[in-house]
Backbone as JSON, one array per atom type, in Angstrom:
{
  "sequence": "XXXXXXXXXXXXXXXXXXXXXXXXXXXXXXXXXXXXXXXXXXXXXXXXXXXXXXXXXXXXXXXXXXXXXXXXXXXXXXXXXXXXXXXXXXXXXXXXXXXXXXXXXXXXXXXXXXXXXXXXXXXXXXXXXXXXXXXXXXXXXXXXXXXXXXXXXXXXXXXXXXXXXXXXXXXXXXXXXXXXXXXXXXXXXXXXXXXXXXXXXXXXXXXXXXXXXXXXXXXXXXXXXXXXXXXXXXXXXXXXXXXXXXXXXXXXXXXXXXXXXXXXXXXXXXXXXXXXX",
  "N": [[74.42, 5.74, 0.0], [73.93, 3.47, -2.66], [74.82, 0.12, -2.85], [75.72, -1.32, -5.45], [77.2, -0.31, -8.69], [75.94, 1.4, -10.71], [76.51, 1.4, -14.18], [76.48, 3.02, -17.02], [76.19, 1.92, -20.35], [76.23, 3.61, -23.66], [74.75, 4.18, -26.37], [74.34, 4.31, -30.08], [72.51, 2.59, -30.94], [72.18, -0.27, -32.99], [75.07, -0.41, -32.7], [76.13, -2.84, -30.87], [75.09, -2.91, -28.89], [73.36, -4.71, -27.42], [74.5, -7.23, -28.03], [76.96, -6.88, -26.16], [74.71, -6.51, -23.58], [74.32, -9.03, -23.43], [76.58, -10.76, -23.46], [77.53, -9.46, -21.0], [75.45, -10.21, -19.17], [76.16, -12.56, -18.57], [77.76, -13.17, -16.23], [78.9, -13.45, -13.19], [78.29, -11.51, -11.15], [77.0, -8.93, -12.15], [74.37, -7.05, -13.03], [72.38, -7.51, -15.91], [70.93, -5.31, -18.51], [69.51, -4.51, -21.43], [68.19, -1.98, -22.91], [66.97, -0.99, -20.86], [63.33, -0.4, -19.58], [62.18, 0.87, -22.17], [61.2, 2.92, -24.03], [59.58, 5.01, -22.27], [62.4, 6.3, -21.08], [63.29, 6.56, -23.4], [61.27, 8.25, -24.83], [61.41, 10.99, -22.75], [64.14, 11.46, -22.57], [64.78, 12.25, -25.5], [63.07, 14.3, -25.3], [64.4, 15.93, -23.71], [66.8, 16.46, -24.66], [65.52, 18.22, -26.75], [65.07, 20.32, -25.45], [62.52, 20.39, -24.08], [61.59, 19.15, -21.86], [63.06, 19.95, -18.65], [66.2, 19.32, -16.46], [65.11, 18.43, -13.86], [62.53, 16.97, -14.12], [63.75, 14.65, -15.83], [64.87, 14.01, -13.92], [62.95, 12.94, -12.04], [61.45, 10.98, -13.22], [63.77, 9.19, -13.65], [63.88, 8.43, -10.98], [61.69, 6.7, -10.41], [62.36, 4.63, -12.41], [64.93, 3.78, -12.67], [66.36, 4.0, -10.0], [64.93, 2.58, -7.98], [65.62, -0.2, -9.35], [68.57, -0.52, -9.55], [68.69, 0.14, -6.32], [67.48, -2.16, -5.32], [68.88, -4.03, -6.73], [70.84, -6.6, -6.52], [73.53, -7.8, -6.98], [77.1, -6.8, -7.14], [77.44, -4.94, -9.57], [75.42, -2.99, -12.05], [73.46, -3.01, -15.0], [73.02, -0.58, -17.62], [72.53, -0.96, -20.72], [71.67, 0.78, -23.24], [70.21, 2.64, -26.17], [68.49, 4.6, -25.45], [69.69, 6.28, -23.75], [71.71, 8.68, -24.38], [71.84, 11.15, -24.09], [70.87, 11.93, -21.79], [73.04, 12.18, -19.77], [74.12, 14.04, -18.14], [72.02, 13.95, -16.0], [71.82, 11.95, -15.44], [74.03, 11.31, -14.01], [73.73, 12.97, -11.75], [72.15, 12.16, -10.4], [73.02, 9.59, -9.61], [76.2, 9.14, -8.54], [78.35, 7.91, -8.17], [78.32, 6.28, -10.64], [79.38, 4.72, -13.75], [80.21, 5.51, -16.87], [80.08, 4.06, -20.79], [81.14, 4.8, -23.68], [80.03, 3.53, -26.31], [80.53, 3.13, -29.54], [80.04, 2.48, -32.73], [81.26, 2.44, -36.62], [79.54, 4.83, -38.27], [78.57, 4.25, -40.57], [78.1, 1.9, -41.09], [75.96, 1.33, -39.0], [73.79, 3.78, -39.97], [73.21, 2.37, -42.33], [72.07, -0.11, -41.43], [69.91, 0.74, -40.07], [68.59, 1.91, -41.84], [67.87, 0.17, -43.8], [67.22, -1.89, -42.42], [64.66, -1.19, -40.32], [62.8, 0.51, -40.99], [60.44, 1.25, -40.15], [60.72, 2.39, -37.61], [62.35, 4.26, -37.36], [62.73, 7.32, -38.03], [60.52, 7.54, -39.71], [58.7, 8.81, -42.01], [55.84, 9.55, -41.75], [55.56, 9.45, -38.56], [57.37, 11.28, -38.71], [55.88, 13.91, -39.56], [53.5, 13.67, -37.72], [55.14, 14.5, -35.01], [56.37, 16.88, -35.9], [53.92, 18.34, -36.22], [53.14, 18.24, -33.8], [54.91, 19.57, -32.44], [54.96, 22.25, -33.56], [52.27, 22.71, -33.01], [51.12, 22.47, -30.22], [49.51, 23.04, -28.56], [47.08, 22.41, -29.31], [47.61, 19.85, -30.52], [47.38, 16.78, -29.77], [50.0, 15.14, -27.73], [52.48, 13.14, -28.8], [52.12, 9.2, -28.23], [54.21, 7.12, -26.14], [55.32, 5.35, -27.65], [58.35, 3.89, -29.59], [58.54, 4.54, -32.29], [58.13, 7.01, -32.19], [60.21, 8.78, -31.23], [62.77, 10.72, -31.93], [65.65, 12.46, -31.98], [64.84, 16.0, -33.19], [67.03, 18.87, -34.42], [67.23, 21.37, -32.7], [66.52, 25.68, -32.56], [69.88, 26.82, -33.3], [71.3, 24.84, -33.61], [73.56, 22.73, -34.92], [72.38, 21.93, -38.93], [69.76, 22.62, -38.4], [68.49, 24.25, -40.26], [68.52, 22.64, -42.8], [67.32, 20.4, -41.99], [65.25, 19.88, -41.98], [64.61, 19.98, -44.83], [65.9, 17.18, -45.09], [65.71, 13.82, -46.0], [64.86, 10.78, -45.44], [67.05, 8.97, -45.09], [69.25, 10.75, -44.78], [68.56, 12.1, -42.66], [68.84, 10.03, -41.06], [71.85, 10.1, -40.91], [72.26, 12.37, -39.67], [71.31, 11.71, -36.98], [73.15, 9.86, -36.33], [75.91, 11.24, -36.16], [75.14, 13.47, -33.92], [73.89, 12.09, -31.79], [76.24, 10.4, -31.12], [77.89, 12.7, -30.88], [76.88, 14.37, -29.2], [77.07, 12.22, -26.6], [79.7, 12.78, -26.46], [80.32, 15.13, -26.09], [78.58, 15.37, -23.2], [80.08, 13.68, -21.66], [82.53, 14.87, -20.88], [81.81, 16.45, -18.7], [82.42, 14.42, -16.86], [84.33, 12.67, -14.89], [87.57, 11.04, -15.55], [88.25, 8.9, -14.45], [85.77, 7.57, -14.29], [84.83, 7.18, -16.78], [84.74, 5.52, -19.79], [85.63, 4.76, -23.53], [85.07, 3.09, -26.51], [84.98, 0.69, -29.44], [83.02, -0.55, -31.07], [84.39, -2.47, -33.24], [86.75, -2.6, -32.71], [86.33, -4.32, -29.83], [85.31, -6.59, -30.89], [87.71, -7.82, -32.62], [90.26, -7.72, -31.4], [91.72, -8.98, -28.77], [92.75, -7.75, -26.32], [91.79, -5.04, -26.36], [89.29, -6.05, -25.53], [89.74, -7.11, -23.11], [90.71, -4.81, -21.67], [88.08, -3.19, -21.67], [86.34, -5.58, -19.75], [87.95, -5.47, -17.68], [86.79, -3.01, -16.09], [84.51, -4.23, -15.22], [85.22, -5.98, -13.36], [86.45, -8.15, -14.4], [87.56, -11.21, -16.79], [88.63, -12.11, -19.37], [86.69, -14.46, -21.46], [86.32, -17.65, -23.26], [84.14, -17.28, -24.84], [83.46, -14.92, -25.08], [84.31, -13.23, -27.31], [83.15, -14.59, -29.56], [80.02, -14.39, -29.17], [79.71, -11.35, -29.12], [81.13, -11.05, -32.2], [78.34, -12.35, -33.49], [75.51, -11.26, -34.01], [72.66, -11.92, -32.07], [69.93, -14.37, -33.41], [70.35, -13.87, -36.0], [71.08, -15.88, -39.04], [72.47, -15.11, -41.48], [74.5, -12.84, -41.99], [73.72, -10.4, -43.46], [75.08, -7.4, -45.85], [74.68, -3.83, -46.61], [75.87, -1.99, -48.39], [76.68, 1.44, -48.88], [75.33, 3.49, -51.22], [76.7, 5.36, -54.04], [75.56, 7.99, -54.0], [74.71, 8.3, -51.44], [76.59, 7.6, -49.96], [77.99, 10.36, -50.24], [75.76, 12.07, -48.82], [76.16, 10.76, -46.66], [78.6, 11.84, -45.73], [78.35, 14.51, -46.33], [77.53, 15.01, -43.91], [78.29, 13.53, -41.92], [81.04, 13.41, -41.41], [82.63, 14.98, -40.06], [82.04, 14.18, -37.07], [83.01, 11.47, -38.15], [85.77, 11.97, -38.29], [86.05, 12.41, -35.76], [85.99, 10.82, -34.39], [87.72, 8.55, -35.09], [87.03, 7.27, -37.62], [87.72, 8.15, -40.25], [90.11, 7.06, -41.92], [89.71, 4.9, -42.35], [88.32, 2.03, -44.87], [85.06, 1.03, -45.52], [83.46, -1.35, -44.07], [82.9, -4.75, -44.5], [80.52, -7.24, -42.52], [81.43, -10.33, -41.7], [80.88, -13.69, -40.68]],
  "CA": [[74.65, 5.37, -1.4], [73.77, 1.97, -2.98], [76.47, -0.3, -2.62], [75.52, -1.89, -6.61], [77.41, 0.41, -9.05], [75.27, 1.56, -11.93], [77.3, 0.94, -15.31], [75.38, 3.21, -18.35], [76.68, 1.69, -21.64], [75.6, 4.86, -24.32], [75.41, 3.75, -28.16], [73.03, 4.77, -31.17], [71.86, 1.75, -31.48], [72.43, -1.02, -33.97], [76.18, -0.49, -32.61], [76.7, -3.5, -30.21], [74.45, -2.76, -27.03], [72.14, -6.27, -27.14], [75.42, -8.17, -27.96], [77.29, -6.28, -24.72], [74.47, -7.45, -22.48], [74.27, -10.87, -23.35], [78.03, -10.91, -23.03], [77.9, -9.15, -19.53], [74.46, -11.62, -18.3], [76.42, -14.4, -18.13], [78.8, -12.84, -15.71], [77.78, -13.75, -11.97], [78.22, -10.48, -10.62], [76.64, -8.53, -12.83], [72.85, -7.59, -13.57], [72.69, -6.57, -17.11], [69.36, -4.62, -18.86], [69.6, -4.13, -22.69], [66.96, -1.02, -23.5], [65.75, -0.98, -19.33], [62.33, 0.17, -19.5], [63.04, 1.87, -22.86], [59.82, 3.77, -24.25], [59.36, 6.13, -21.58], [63.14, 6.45, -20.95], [63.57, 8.0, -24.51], [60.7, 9.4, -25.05], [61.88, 11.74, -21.83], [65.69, 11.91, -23.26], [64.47, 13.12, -26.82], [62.43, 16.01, -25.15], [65.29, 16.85, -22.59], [67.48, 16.67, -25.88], [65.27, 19.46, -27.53], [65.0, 21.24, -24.39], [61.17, 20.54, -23.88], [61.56, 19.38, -20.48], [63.87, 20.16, -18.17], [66.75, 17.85, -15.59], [64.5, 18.04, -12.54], [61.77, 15.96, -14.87], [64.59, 13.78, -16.23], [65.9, 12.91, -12.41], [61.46, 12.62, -11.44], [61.1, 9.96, -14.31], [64.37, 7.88, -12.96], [63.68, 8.25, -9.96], [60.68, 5.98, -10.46], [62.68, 3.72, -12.72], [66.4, 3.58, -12.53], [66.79, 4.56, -8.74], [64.66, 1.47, -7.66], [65.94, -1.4, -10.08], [69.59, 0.17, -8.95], [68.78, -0.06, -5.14], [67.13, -3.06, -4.67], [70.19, -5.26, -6.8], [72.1, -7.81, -5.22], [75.06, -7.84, -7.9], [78.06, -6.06, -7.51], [77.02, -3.87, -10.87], [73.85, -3.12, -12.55], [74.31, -2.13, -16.51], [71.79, -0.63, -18.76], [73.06, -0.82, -22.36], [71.26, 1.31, -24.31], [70.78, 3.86, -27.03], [67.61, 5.59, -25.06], [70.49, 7.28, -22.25], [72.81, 8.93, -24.68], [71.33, 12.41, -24.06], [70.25, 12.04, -20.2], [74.11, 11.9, -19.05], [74.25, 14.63, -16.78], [70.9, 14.21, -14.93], [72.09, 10.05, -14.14], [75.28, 11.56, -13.07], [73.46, 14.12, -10.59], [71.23, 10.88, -10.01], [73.97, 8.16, -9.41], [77.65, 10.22, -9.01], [79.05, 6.39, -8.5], [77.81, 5.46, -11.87], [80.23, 4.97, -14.55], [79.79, 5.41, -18.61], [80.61, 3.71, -21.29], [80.27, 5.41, -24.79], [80.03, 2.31, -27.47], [80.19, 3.73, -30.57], [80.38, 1.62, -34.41], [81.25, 2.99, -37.67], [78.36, 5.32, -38.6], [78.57, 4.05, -42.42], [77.2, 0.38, -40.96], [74.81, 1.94, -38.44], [73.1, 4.24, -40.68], [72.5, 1.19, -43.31], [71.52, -0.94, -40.43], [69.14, 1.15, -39.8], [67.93, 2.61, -43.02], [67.54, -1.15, -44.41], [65.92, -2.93, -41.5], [64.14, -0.56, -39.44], [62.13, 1.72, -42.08], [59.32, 2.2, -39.75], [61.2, 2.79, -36.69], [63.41, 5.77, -36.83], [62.49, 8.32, -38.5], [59.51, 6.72, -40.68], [57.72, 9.95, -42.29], [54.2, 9.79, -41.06], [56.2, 9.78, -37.49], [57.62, 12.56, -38.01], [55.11, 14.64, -39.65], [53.28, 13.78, -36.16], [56.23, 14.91, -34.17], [56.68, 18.44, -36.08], [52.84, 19.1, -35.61], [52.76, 18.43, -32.27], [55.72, 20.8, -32.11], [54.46, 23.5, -33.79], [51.3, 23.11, -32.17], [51.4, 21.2, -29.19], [47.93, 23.14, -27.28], [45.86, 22.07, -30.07], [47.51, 18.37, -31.39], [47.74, 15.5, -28.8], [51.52, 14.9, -27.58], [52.47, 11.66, -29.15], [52.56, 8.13, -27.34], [56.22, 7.0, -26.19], [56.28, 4.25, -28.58], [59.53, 4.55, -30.18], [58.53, 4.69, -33.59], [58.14, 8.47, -32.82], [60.4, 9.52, -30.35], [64.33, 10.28, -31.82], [65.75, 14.15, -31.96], [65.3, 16.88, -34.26], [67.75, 19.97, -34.05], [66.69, 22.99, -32.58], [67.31, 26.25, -33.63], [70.44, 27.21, -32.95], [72.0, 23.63, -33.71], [74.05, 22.41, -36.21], [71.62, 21.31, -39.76], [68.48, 22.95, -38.06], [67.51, 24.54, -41.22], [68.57, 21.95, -43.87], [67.11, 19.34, -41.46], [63.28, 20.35, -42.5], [64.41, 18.95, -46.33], [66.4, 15.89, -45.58], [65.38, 12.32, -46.17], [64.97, 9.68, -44.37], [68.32, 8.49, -45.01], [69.93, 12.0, -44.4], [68.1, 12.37, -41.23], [69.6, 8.98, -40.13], [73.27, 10.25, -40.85], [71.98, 13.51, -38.62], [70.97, 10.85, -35.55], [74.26, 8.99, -35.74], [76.49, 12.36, -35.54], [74.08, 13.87, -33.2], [74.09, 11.12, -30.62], [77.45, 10.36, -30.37], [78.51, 13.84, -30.59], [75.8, 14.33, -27.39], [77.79, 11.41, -25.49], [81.41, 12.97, -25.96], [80.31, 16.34, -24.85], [78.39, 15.48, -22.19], [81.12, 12.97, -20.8], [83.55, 15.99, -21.16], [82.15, 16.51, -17.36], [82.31, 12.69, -15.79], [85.33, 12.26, -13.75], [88.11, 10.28, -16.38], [88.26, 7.48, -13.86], [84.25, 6.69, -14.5], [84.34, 6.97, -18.39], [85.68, 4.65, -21.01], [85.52, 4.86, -25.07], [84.91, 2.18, -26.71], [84.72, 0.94, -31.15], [82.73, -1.88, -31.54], [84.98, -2.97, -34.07], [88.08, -2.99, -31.66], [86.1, -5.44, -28.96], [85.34, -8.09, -32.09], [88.79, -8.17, -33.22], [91.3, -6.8, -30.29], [91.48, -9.32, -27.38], [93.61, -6.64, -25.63], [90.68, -3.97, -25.82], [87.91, -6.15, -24.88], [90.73, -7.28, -21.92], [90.63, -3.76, -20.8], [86.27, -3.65, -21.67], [85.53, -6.55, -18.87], [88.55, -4.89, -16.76], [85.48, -2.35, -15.76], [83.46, -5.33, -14.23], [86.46, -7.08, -12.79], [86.08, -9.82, -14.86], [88.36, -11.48, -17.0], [87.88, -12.71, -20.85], [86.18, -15.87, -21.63], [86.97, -17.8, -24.95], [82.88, -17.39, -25.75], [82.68, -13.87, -25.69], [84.04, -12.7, -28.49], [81.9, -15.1, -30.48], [78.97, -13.45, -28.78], [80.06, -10.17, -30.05], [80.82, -10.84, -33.51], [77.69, -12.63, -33.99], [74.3, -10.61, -33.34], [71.38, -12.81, -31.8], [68.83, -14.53, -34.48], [70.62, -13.8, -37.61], [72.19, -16.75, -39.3], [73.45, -15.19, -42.48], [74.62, -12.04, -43.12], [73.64, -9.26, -44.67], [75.47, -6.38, -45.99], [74.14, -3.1, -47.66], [77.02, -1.33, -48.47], [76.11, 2.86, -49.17], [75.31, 4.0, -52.99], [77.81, 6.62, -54.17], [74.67, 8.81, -53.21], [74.58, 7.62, -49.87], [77.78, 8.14, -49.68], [77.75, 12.0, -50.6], [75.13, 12.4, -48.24], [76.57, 10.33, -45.17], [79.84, 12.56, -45.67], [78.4, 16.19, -46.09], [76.7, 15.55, -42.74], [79.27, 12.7, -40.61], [82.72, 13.56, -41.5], [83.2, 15.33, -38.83], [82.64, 12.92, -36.47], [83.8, 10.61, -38.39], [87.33, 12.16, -38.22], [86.73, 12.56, -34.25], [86.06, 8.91, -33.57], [88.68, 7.6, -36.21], [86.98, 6.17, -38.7], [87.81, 8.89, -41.43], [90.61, 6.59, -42.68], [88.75, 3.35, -42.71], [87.03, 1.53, -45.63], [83.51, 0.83, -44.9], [84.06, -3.14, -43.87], [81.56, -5.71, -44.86], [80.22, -7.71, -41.81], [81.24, -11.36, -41.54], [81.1, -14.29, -38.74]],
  "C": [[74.48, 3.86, -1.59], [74.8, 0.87, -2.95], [76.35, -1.08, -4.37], [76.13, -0.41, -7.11], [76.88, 0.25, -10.17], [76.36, 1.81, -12.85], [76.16, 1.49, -16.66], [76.45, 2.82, -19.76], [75.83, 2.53, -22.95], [76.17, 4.78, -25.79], [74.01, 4.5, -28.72], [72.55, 3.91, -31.66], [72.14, 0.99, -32.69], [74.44, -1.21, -33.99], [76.67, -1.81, -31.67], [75.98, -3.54, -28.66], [74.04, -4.05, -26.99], [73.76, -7.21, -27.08], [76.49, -7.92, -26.56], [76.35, -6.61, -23.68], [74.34, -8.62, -22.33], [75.41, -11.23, -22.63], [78.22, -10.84, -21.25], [76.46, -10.0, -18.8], [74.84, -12.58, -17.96], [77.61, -14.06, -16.85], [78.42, -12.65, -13.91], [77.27, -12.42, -11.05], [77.68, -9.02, -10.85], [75.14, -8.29, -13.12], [72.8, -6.74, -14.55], [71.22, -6.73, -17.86], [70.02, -4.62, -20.25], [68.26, -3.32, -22.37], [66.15, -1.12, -22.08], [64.74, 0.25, -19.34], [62.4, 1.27, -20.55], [62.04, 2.87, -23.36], [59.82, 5.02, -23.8], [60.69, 6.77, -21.39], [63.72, 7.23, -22.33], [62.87, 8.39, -24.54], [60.92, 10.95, -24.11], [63.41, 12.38, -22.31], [65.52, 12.53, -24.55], [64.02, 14.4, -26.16], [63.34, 16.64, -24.38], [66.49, 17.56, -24.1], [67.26, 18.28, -26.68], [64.38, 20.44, -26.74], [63.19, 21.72, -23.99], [60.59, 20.38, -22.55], [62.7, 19.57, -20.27], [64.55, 19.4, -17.13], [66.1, 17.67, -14.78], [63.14, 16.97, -13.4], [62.38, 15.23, -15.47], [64.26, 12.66, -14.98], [64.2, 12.34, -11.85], [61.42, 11.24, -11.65], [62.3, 8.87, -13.58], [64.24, 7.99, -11.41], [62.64, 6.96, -9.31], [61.29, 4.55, -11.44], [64.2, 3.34, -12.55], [66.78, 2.98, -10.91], [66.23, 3.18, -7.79], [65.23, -0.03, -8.2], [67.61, -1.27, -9.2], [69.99, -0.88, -7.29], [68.22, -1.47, -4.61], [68.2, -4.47, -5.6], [70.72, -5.77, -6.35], [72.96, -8.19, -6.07], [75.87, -6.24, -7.84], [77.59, -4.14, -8.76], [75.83, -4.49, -11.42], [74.25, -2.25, -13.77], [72.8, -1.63, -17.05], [72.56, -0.31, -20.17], [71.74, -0.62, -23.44], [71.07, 2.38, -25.09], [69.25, 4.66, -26.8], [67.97, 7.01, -24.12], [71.52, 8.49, -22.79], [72.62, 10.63, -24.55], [70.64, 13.25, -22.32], [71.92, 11.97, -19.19], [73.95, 12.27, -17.56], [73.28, 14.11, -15.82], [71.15, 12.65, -14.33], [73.18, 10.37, -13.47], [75.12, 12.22, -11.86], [73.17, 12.65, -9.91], [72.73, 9.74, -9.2], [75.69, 8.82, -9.66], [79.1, 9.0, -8.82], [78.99, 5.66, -10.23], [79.59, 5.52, -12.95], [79.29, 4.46, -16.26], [80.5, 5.2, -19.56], [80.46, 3.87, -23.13], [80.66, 4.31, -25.57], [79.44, 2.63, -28.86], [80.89, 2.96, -31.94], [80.46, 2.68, -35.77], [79.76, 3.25, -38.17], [78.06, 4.84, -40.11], [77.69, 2.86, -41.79], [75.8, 0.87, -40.3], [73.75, 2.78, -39.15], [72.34, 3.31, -41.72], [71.65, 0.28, -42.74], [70.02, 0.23, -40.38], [67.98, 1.6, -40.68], [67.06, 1.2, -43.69], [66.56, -1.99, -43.72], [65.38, -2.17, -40.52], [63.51, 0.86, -40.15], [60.85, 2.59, -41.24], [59.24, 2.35, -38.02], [61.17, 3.82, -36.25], [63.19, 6.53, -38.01], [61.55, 8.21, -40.13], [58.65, 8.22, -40.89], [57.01, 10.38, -41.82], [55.1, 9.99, -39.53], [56.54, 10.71, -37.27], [57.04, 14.02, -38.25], [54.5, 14.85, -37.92], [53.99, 14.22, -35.33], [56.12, 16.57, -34.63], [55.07, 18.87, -35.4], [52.58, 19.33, -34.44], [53.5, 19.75, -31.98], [55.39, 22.29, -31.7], [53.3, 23.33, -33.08], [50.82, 22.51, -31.27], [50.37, 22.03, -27.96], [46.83, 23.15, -27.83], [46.06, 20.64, -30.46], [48.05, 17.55, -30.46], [49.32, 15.26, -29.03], [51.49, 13.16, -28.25], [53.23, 10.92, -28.5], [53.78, 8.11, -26.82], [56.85, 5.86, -26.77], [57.82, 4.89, -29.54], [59.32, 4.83, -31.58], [58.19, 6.42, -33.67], [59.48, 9.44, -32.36], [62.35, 9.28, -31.25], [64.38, 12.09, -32.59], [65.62, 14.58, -33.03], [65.76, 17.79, -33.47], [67.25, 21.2, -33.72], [67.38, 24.04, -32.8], [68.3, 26.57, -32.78], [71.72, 26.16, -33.3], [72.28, 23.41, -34.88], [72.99, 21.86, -37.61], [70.19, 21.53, -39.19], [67.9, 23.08, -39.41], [67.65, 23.6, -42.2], [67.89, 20.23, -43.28], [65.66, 18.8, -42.05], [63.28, 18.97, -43.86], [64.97, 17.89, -45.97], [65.41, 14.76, -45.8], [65.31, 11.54, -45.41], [66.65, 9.34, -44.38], [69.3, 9.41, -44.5], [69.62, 12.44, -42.56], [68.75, 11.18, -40.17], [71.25, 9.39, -40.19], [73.01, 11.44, -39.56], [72.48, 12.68, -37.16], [72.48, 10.24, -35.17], [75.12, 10.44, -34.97], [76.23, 12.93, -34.47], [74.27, 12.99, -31.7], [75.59, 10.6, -30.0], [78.61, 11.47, -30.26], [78.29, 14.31, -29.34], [76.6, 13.61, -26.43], [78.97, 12.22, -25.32], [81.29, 14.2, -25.4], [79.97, 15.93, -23.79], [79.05, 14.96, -21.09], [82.33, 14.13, -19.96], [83.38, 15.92, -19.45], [81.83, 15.29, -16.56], [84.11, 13.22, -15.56], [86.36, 11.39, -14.81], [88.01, 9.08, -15.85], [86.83, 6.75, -13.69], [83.71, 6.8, -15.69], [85.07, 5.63, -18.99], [85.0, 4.82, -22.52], [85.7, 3.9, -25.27], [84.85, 1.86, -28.22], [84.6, -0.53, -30.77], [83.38, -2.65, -32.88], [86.2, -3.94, -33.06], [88.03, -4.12, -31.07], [85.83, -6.8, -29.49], [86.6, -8.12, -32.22], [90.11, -7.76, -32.52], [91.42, -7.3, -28.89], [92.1, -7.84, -26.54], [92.4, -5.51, -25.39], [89.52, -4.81, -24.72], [88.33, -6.86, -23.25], [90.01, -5.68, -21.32], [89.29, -3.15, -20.99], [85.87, -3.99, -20.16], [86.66, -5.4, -17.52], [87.35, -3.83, -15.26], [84.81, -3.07, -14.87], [84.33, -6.11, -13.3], [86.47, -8.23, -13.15], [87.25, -10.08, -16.09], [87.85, -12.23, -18.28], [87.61, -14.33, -20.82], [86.47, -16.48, -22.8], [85.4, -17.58, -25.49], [82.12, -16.04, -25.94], [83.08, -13.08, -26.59], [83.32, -12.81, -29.59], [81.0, -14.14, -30.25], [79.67, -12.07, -29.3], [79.95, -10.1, -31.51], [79.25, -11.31, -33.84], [76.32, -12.11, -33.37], [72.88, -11.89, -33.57], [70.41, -12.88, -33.38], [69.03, -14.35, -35.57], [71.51, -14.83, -38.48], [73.19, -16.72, -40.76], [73.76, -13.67, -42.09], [74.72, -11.42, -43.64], [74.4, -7.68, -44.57], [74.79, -5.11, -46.71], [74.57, -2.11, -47.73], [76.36, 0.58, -49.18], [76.11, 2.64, -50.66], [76.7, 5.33, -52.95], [76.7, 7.86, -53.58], [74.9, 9.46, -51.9], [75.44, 8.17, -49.13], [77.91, 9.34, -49.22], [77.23, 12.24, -49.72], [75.49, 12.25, -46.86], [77.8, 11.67, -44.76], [79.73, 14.3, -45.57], [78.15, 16.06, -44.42], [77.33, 14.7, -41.52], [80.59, 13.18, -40.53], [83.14, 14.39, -41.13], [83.42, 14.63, -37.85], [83.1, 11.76, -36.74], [85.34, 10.6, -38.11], [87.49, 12.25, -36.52], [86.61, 11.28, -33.95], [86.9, 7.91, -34.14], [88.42, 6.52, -36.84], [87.13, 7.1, -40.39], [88.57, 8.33, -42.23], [90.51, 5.72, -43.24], [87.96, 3.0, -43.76], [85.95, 1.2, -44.5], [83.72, -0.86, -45.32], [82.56, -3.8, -44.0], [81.37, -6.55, -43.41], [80.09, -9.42, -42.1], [81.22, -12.03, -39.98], [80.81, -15.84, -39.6]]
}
């Protein structure tokens, strides 16, 4: 076994991962990845997701990337913080049964806006996913598509919650899907990790809660700094700002299709908080 312990930090993105490895880069013992080798790494986790391949082609794929970066570290811990792993649990856990996971999950009301507002031709950009269904449906007549990410993020198969009402949503509806979806994916699949190699996490908490983000670094054996909560609240390259608080719409829509997990991750009682720093 490697003597470096792999550390998967498992968000949906736009929740706190980039600001978590900066935080943990500066930390000597530590080698920390935001999005390691991310492309191929979801495009592989989306299709395991909707059961297109199967774990022995999960564990192939890291085997070639994880399993080397991993073994040849010379820090203590090796992290990857990102929102390409949140669907590949089990097969890193077969892979790495030292590893530990860390689900980092933000109020889906911000994440969904975040996403909807600045990332239009990302995640779930139309033409993308027209390309995605056709391949689906006919995938020994229409070229599999690239592993840029602008295609690769789940739809429900049948049998899954919003399969059939998934067809009509919206872009915006389809992003409330992804949040639920993904961090519903992490808490089951944690269900079988070991308690003593998980932790839960609310990017809210670690901005404003020395005491959590105390028992956060605890994980690394490291001990709080006065400059990383800054780093936290404030996400790289942005020097004002911006909020874009739901429509009553928005609203309606986030709520037929989150507020469930909203009520399991406890933010069902919470206003939807504006973002300062």
């Amino acid at each position: 076994m490697d003597k470096t312990v792999p550390v998967f930090i498992l968000g949906s993105g736009r929740c706190g991962t980039f600001q978590i490895s900066r935080l943990l880069e500066s930390v000597g013992e530590i080698e920390a990845h935001h999005e390691y080798l991310f492309e191929n790494i979801l495009k592989s986790a989306v299709l395991y997701r909707m059961n297109a391949i199967k774990s022995e082609d999960v564990k192939s794929m890291l085997t070639k990337t994880h399993r080397p970066a991993i073994h040849y570290s010379e820090k203590k811990f090796w992290v990857d913080s990102s929102n390409a792993l949140p669907w590949i649990i089990e097969p890193l856990y077969e892979m790495f049964p030292n590893a530990r996971f860390i689900h980092l999950i933000r109020d889906g009301r911000k994440v969904v806006s975040s996403f909807y507002n600045k990332f239009s031709d990302v995640v779930y950009d139309d033409r993308c996913v027209s390309i995605v269904n056709e391949w689906i449906e006919n995938p020994q007549t229409v070229p599999e598509p690239s592993p840029e990410k602008k295609y690769w993020r789940p739809f429900p198969v049948k049998g899954d919650p919003f399969f059939d009402e998934f067809k009509k949503y919206n872009r915006f509806q389809k992003l409330c899907y992804y949040w639920q979806d993904v961090n519903l994916s992490i808490r089951n699949s944690l269900k079988k990790i070991p308690d003593t190699q998980k932790s839960f996490v609310r990017l809210e908490d670690l901005t404003s809660n020395t005491e959590a983000l105390n028992d956060f670094l605890e994980i690394f054996d490291t001990e709080i700094n006065d400059n990383f909560i800054e780093v936290l609240k404030k996400p790289a390259n942005v020097a004002i700002p911006k909020n874009f608080p739901l429509s009553q719409e928005q609203r309606k829509d986030f709520n037929d299709i989150c507020s469930n997990a909203m009520s399991i991750f406890g933010y069902d009682s919470e206003e939807e908080y504006s973002v300062t720093y």
